[in-house]
C-alpha positions as CSV (number, residue, x, y, z in Angstrom):
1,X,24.4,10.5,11.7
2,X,25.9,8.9,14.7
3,X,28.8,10.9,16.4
4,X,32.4,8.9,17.0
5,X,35.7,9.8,18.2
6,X,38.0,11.8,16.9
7,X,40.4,8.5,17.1
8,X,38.9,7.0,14.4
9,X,39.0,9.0,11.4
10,X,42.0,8.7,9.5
11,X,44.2,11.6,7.9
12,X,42.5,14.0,5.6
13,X,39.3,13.3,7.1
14,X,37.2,15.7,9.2
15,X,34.1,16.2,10.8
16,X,32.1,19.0,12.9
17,X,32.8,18.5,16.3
18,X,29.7,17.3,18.0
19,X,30.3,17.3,22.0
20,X,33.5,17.2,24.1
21,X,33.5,14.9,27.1
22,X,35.3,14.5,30.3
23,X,35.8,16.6,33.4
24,X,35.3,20.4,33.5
25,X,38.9,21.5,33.9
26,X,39.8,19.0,31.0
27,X,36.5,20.5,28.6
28,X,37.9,23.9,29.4
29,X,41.4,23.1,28.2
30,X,40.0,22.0,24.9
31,X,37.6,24.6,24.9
32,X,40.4,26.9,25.3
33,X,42.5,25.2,22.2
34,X,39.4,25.8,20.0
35,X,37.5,22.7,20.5
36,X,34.3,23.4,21.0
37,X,31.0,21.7,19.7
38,X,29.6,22.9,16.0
39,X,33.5,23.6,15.0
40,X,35.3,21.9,11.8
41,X,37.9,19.7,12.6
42,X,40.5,17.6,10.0
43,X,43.2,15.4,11.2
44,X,46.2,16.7,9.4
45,X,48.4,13.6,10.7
46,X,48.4,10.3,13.0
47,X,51.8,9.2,14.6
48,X,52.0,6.7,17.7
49,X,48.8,8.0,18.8
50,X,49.5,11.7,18.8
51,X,47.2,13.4,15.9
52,X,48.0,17.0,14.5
53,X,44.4,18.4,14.0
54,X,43.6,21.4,11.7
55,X,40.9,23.5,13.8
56,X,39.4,27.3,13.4
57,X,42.7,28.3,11.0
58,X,45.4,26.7,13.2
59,X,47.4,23.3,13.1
60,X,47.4,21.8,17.0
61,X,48.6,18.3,18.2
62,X,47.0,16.7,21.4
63,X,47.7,13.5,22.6
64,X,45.4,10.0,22.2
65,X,44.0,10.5,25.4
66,X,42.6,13.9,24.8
67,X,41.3,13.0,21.1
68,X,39.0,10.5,22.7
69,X,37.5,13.2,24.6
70,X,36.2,14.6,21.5
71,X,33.7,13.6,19.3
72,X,33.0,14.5,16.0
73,X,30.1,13.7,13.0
74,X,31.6,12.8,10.2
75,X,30.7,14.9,7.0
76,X,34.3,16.9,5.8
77,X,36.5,14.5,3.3
């Protein structure tokens, strides 16, 4: 199953995170937040960009630019 960004799955939808992109200190940040490759994610909601992402028990909202750092394969409904 081909991997795609985290930008495109709508809310309710989910996937396991498949790899995280971008520089180190910016990998580390979302490594920090619980975004690390193999983990669950669902998109709780989508507003002007900004998603609110359920991830390892907790609700977190990260900015466009950040969810298309991460990639996710999409299997969770």
């Amino acid at each position: 199953m081909a991997d795609k960004m985290l930008t495109f799955l709508n809310p309710g939808e989910g996937g396991r995170i498949s790899r995280v992109s971008g520089r180190d200190d910016v990998r580390q940040y979302l490594s920090n937040l619980g975004f690390v490759a193999g983990t669950e994610v669902t998109v709780v909601s989508q507003l002007a960009g900004n998603l609110i992402l359920n991830v390892k028990d907790a609700r977190i909202a990260i900015d466009q630019g950040m969810a298309r750092r991460i990639y996710v394969e999409e299997e969770l409904a």
